[in-house]
C-alpha positions in Angstrom: 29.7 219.6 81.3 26.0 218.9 80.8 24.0 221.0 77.9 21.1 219.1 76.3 18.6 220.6 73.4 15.1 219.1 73.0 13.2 220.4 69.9 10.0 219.9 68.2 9.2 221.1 64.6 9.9 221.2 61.6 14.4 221.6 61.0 13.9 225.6 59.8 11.2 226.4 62.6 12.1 223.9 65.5 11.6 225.6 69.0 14.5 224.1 71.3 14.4 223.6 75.1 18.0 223.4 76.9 18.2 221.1 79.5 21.5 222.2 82.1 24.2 224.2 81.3 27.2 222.8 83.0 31.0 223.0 83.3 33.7 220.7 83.7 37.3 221.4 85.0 40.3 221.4 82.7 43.2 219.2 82.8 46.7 220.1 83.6 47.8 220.1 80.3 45.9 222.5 79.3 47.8 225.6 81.4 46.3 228.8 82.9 43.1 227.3 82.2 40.9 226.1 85.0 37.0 225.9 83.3 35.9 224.4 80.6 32.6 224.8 78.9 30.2 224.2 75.9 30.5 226.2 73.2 26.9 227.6 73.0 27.1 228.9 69.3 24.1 226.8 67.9 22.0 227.8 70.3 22.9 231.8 69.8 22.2 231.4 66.4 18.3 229.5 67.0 18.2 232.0 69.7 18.2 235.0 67.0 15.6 233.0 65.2 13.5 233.2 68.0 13.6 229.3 68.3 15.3 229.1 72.2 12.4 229.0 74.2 13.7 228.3 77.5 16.4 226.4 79.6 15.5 223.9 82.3 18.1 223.3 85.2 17.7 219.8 86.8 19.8 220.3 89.8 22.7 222.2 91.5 25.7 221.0 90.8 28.3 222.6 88.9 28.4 220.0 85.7 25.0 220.9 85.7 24.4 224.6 86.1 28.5 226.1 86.4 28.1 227.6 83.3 25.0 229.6 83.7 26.3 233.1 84.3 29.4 233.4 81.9 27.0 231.6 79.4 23.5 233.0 80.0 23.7 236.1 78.6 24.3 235.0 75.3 21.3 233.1 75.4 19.1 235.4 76.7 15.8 233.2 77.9 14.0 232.2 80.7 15.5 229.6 83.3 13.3 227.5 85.0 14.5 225.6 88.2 13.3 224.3 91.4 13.5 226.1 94.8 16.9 225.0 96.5 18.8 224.9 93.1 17.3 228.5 92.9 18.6 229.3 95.8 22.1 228.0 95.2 22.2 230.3 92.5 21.5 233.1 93.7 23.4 232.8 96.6 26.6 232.5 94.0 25.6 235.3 92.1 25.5 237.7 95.2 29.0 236.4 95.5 30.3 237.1 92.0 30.9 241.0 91.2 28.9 242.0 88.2 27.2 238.2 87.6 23.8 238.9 85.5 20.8 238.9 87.6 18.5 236.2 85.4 14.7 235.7 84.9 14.5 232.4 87.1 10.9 230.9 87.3 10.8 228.8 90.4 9.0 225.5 90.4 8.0 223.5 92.9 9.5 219.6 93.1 6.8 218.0 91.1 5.1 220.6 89.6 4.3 221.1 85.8 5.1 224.0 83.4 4.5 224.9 79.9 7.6 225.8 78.2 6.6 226.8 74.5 5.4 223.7 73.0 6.8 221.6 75.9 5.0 220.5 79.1 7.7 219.9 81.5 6.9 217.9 84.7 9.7 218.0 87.3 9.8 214.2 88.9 12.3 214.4 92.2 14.7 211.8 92.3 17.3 211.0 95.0 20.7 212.0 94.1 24.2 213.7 95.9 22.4 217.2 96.2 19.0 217.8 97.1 16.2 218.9 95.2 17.0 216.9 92.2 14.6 216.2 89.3 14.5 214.4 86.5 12.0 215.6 83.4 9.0 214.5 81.7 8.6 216.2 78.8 5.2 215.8 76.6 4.9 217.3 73.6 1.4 216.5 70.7 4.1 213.3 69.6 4.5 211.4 72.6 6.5 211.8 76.0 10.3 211.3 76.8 11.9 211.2 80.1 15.2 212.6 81.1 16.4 211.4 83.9 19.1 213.9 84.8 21.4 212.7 87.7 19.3 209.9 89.7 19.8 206.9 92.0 17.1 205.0 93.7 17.4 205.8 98.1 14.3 205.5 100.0 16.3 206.8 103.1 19.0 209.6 101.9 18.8 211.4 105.1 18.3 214.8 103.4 15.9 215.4 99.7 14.1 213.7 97.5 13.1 209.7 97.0 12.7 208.2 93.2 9.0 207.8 93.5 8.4 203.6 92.1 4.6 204.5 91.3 5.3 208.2 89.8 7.8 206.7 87.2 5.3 203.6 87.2 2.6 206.0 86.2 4.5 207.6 83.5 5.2 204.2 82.3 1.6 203.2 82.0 0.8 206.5 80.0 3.3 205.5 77.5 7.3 206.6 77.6 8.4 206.8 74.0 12.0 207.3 74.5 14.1 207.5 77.8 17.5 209.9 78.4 19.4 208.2 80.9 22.2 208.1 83.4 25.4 205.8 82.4 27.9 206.9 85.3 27.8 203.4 86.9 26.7 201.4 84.2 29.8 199.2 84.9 28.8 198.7 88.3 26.3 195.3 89.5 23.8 195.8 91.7 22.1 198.9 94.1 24.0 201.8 95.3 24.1 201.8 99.7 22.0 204.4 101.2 22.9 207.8 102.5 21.5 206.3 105.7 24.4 203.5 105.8 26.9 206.1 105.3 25.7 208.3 108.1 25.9 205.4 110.2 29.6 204.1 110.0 30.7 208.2 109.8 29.3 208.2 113.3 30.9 205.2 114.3 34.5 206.6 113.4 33.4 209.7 114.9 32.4 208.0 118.2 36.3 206.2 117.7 38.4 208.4 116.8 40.8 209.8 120.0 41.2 213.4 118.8 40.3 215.9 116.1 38.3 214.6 113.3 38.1 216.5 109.9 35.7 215.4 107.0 36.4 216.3 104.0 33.3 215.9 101.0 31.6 217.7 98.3 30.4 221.0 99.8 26.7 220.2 97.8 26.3 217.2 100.0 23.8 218.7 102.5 22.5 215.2 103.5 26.4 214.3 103.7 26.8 217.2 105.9 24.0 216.8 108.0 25.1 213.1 108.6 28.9 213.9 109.5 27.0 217.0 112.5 24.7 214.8 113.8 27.4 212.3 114.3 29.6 214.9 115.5 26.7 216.4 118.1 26.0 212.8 119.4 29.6 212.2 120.2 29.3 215.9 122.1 31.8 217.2 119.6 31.3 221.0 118.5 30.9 221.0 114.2 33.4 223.7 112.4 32.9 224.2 108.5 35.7 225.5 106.8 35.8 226.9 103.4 33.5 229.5 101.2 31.5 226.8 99.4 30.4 224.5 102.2 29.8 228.2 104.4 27.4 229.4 101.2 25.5 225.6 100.8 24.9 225.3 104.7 23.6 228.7 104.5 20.9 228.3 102.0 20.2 224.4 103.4 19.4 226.3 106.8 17.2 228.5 104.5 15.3 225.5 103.4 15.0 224.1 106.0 17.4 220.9 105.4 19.0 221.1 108.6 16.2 221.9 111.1 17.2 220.8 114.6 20.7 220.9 114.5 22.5 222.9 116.5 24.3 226.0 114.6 27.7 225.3 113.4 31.1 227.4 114.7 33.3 229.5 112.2 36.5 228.5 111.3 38.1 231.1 113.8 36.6 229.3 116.2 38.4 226.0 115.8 41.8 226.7 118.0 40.0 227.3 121.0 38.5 224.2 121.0 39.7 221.0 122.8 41.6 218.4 120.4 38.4 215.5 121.2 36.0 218.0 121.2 35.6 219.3 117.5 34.4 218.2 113.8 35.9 220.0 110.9 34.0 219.7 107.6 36.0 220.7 104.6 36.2 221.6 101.3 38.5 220.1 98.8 37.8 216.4 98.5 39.2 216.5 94.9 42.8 218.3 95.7 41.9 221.2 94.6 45.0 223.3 95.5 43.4 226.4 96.7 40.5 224.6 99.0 40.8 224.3 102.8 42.0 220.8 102.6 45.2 221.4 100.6 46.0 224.7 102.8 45.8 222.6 105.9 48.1 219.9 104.2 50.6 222.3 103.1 50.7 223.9 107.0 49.3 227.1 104.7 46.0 227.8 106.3 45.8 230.2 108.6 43.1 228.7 111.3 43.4 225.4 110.8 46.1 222.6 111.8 46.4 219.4 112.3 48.4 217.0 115.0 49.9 213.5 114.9 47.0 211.5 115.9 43.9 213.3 113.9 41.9 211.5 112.0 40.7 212.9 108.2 38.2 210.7 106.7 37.7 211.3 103.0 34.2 211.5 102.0 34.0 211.6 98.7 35.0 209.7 95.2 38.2 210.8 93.8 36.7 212.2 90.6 39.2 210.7 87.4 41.8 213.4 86.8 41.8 214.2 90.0 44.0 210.9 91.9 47.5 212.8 91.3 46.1 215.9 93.6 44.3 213.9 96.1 47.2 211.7 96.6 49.8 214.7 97.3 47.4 215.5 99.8 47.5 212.4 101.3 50.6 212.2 101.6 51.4 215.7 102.6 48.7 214.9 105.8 50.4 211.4 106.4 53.8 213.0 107.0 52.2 215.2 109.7 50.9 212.0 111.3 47.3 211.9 110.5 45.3 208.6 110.1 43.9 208.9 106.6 40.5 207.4 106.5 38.8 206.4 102.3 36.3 204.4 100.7 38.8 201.5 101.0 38.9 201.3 104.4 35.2 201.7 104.8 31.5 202.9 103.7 32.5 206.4 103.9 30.9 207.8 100.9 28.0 206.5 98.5 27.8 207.2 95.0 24.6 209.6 93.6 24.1 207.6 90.2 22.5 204.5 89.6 24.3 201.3 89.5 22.9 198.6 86.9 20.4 197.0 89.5 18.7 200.4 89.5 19.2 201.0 85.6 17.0 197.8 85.0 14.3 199.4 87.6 14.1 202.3 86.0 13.3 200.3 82.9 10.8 198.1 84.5 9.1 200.9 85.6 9.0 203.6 82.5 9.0 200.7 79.5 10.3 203.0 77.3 10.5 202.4 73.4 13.7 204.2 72.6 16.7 204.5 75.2 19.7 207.0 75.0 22.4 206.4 77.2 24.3 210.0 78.5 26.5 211.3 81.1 29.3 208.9 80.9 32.6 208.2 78.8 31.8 205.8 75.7 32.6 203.1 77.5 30.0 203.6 79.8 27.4 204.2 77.2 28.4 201.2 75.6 28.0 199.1 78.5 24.5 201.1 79.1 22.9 200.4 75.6 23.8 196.7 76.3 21.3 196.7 79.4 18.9 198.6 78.1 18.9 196.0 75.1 18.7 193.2 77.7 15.9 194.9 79.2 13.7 194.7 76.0 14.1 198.3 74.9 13.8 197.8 70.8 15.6 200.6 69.8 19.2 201.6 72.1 20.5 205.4 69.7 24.4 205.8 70.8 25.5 209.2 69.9 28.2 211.6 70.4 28.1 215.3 71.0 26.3 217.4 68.5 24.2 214.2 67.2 20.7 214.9 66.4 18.4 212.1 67.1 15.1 212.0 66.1 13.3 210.4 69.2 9.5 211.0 68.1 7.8 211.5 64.5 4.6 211.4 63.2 4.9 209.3 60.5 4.8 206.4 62.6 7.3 204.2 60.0 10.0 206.5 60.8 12.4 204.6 63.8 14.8 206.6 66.2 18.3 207.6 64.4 20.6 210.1 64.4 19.5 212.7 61.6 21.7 215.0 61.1 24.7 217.1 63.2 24.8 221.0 64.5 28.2 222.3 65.5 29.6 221.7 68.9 32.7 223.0 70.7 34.1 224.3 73.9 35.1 227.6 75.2 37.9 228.0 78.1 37.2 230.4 80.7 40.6 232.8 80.6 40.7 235.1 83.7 37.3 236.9 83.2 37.3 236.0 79.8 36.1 233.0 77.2 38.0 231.8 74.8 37.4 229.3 72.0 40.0 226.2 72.5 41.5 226.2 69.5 42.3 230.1 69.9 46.0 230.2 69.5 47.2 231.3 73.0 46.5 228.1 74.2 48.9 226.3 72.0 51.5 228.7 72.6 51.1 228.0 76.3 51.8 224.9 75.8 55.1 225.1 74.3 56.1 228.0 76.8 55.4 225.2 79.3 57.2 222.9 77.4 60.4 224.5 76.4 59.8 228.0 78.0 60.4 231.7 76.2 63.3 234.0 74.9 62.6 237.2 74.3 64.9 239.4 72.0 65.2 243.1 71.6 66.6 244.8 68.9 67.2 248.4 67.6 68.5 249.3 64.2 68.6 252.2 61.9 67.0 252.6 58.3 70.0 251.5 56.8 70.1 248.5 59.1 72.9 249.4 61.6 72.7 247.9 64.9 72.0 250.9 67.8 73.2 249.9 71.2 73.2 246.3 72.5 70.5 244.2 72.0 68.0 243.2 74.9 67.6 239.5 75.9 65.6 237.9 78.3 64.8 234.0 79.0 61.8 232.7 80.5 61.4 228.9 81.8 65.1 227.8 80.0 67.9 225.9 82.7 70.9 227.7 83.1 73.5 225.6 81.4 73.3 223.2 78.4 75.3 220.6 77.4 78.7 221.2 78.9 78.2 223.6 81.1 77.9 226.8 78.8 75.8 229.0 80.0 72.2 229.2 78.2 72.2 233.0 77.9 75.6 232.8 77.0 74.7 230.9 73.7 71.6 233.3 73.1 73.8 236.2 73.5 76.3 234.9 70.6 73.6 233.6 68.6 72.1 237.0 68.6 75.4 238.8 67.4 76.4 236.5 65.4 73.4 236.4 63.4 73.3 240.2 63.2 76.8 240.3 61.8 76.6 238.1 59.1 72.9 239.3 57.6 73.4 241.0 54.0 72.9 244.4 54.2 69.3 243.7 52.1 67.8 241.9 54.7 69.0 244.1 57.8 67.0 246.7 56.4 63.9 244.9 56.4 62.5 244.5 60.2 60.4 241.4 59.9 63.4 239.5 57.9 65.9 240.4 60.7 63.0 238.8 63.4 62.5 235.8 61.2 66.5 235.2 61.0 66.9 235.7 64.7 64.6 233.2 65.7 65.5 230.9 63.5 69.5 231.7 65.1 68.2 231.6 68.4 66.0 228.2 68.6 68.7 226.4 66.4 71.7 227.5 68.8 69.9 226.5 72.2 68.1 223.5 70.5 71.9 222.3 70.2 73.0 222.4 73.7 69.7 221.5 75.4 67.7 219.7 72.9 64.7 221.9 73.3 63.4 224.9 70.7 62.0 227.5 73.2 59.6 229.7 72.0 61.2 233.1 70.1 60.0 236.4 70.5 61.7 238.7 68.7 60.6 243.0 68.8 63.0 245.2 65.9 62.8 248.7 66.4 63.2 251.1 64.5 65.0 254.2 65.0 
């Protein structure tokens, strides 16, 4: 859930630059909510002062850019990206029903572009989708390079290479403070290459007896193009399945990313074909529960099926979160007698982000005076500011979200250090709506999940007489408690009762009678279950 602010000025008239505007995915105990993103507040606020003057997107994936058309319009300003990520966008907004259309200005890998007082150089890097870039951003003060998502490849089969002189060159004009990648901080050495990958998919490919199905992330174009060239070698006919990976292969082939190979079948297509004779690439690596991959497990798709004997190799890093869903999966696919092919069995996926061999290169090359480790769990920042201390860098800043740091002054006594704090948050995106995550009907979820819902009816006169029999329903409670009674039962009586022995005073007052008949209700079914279900209670009157 990426968002970063660069500003320059003075605090009442600082112009800010947004780098990314990302998403992340929401947990499961956090129900009827699948999207979570940053609370953009500070930023609507500098916007009215005129201060926004532009967001930069560094690449296409969705913790990077997700949030850009629910979030957008309440920012207002011009988006600058580069062509492919431009394209991916675009392509999702012809697919979303009323998304904004949105002032892109395109920029070519490499090129340069004043941003209000901001002169923002796009560097390609190699990294899990192409057309990647990390920034250099030079400003009167000095420069500063954020790296964005990054690993050094000199072969990843499909985008850009991390350039050792261009990052050499920015070192030698004098890198004041680098923003850097900490997802594999933790990890020793250099990441494999795309290229290795591509080579042992094709050797399972060439092995495997019957149908193969690959499953990855659908943004992996170089992933993809490695799994159909393997697939094309073997003479094996290549079937994607699922919207995403359709909509990515479609604007790659608009780039030009997969030039040469042959076109790829439709998912109606796959039946007809012979069992040794077909590559399925899928969506829903991370078991997500509505993706190809989990339909096919659950015998639910309705083109798609797999036999004793078939072979799904797992392209992709289980994302943390996610292992509960990828393992039902697994097991779902085991029980139909598929071989279930992972990382642990062999070099089946690599890793877009830097290990530590790469982190110190990146240091060699830029020098920087000031690092700022992001885009990792403290942890990994931690372990990030320790090599970039080993590494010589004088001053490490760890910060947390909403932390401003000054980076750059021109009083030249003044060191990096966080300065002062702007408000932070998150919003959850409800249906077609966003919502703040404190706003209430996400707590009251969670208890309805927890210890479900009765709902209570009531009619009574002016003079509080009863009229009729009141209306129950539960929602999410077992049928019998403790002893067998029956749950609605005890509601029922609790009800009554509670009705009956209210002083005439209070019966005539609605909101008394709801407060007593919750309090009747919760109390009653707390005793024979142990749970205090939520209580909704409606008095008319009549």
């Amino acid at each position: 859930m990426n968002l970063g602010l660069y500003g320059l000025g003075p605090k009442h008239r600082r112009k800010w630059l947004a780098v990314d505007l990302g998403i992340s995915f929401a947990p499961p105990e956090i129900p009827g909510i699948d999207i979570i993103m940053p609370d953009v507040a500070f930023l609507e606020h500098e916007r009215k002062q005129g201060n926004l003057v532009g967001l930069v997107i560094t690449h296409g994936h969705e913790d990077h850019v997700g949030g850009l058309f629910d979030l957008w319009p309440r920012l207002g300003c011009p988006v600058y990206t580069t062509p492919f990520t431009h394209a991916l966008a675009e392509a999702r907004r012809l697919g979303e029903p009323g998304a904004p259309k949105i002032p892109f200005h395109v920029v070519p890998s490499g090129g340069r572009v004043n941003i209000g007082p901001f002169d923002v150089e796009f560097l390609p890097v190699a990294h899990s989708i192409p057309d990647s870039h990390a920034l250099a951003l030079r400003t009167p003060l000095g420069l500063v390079v954020h790296t964005g998502d990054w690993k050094i490849d000199p072969t990843p089969v499909v985008g850009n290479v991390t350039d050792p002189a261009r990052f050499t060159a920015l070192g030698d004009e004098g890198v004041r403070a680098v923003v850097c990648d900490s997802t594999n901080a933790f990890r020793d050495g250099v990441s494999p290459s795309e290229t290795d990958v591509q080579q042992v998919l094709g050797e399972l490919i060439a092995q495997a007896p019957h149908r193969v199905a690959v499953t990855t992330f659908a943004s992996n174009v170089a992933r993809v193009r490695s799994i159909a060239e393997a697939a094309f070698k073997n003479g094996r006919e290549v079937v994607l399945v699922g919207r995403a990976m359709e909509r990515v292969v479609s604007v790659a082939r608009e780039q030009g990313m997969l030039d040469g190979l042959p076109a790829f079948r439709p998912a109606d297509a796959y039946g007809f074909l012979p069992r040794d004779k077909v590559v399925a690439i899928l969506t829903g690596s991370q078991g997500e529960p509505r993706a190809a991959l989990a339909r096919i497990a659950d015998d639910d798709h309705p083109e798609i099926a797999l036999s004793p004997g078939d072979h799904v190799i797992f392209s992709s890093r289980t994302i943390p979160g996610n292992e509960r869903a990828v393992n039902r999966i697994i097991n779902a696919l085991v029980l139909q007698g598929v071989k279930i092919i992972t990382d642990r069995d062999g070099l089946v996926h690599v890793s877009g982000h830097p290990r530590r061999g790469e982190l110190e290169q990146m240091y060699r090359w830029l020098r920087p005076q000031v690092s700022v480790p992001v885009h990792g769990e403290p942890l990994h920042l931690s372990e990030h500011a320790d090599l970039a201390r080993s590494m010589g860098v004088r001053e490490v800043i760890r910060l947390v979200d909403g932390d401003v740091v000054r980076l750059i002054s021109a009083d030249p006594s003044l060191h990096a250090e966080v300065i002062e704090e702007v408000p932070v948050g998150r919003l959850y995106k409800d249906g077609h709506v966003l919502i703040n995550s404190a706003d209430p009907a996400v707590a009251e979820r969670r208890r309805m999940s927890f210890a479900g819902l009765v709902s209570v009816a009531v009619a009574m006169t002016t003079k509080g007489e009863v009229v009729g029999d009141p209306m129950i329903d539960l929602s999410g409670l077992p049928e019998l408690g403790i002893g067998g009674k029956p749950i609605d039962d005890v509601v029922e009586e609790a009800v009554l009762d509670c009705l009956d022995g209210l002083p005439k005073q209070r019966r005539r007052d609605p909101d008394a009678v709801a407060e007593s008949l919750t309090r009747a209700v919760r109390g009653q079914v707390n005793a024979i279950w142990g749970k205090k279900p939520l209580c909704h209670v409606l008095v008319i009157t009549v």
